[in-house]
Every structure is written in structure tokens, then in C-alpha cells.
C-alpha positions as CSV (number, residue, x, y, z in Angstrom):
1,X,85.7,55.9,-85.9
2,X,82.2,57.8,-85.5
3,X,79.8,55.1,-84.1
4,X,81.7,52.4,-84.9
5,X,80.8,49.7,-82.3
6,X,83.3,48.0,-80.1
7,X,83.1,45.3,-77.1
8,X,84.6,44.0,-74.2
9,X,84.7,40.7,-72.5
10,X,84.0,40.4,-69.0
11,X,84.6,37.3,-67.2
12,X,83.5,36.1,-63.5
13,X,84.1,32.9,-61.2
14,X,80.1,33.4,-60.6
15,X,77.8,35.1,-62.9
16,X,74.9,35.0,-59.6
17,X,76.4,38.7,-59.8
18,X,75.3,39.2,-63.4
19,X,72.1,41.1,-62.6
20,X,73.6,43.5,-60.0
21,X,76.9,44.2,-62.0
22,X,74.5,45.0,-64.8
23,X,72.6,48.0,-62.8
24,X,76.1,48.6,-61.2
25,X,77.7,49.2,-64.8
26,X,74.0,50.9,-66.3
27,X,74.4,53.5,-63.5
28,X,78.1,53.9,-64.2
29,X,77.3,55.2,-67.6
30,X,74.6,57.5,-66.8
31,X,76.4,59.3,-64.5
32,X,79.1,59.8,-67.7
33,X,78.8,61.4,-70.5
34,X,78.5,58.2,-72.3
35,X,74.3,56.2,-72.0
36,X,74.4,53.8,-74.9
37,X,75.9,50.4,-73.6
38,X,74.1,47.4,-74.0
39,X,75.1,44.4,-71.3
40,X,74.4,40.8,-72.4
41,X,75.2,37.5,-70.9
42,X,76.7,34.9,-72.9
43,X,77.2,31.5,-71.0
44,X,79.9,32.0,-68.9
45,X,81.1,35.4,-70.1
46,X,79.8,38.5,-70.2
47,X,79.9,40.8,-72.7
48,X,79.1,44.2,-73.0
49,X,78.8,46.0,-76.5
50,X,79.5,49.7,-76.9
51,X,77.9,51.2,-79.3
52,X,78.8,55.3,-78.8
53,X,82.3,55.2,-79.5
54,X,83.1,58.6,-82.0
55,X,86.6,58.9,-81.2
56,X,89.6,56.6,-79.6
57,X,89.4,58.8,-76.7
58,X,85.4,57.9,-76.0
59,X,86.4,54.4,-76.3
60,X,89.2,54.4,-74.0
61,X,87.0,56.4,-71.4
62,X,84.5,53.5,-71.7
63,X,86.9,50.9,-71.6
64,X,88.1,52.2,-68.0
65,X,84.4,52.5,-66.2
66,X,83.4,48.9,-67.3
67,X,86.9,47.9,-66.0
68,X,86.4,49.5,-62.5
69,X,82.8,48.3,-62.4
70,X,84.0,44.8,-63.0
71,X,86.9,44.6,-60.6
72,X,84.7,45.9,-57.7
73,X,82.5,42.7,-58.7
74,X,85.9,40.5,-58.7
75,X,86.1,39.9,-62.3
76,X,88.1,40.3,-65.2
77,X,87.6,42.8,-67.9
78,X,89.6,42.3,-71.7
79,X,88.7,45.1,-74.0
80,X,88.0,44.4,-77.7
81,X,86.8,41.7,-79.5
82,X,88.2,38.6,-78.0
């Protein structure tokens, strides 16, 4: 699975959050062991790419900081290609 690329789905009621989420999450990562995450917003969704994944377990780690990040902004986070 060594830098194999995943992504996640994040959706919000209102994406006025988008830009804050997006430092929120950035500053999530660096404080991790994990720095390459790319955020991009896509009409009403937003996704956010992981591109460091080398094992299930990295991914899984990921997975659960993006999740907390995007509950605290009230939104819903789906793992995966959707």
C-alpha cells in the first residue's frame, strides 16, 4: 500500500467554513506525524486527498483526525472514494 493515495468526503450544511476548516485540518496534520494532505473544494463537498498512506494503519490514523476536525466544524466525514 506504500503511497498509494486515498480520499475522504467531507460534507457541510455551509461551506462559509471551508477556509477555516482547511487551516483547522492543515494544523491537525502537522502536529502528527502525518504533513502531506491536500484539501480541495468541490461544489458542495469537500474532499480531501491523502496522499501519505504506506500502511492500513497510517491510513486509518488519517482517517480519524480529518473525522474529529470535521465534526468540530458540524459536518460529516465518509472515508474512501465515494
Amino acid at each position: 500500500m506504500k503511497n498509494v493515495p486515498d480520499q475522504g468526503t467531507c460534507y457541510f450544511s455551509d461551506l462559509s467554513v471551508f477556509e477555516d476548516f482547511k487551516r483547522e485540518l492543515t494544523s491537525a496534520f502537522k502536529n502528527s506525524d502525518f504533513r502531506d494532505i491536500t484539501v480541495n473544494k468541490v461544489s458542495e463537498d469537500v474532499i480531501v486527498f491523502f496522499e501519505f498512506a504506506e500502511s492500513p494503519t497510517d491510513l486509518e490514523v488519517s482517517h480519524s483526525i480529518t473525522k474529529n476536525v470535521v465534526q468540530a466544524f458540524g459536518g460529516e466525514y465518509h472515508p474512501g472514494i465515494n
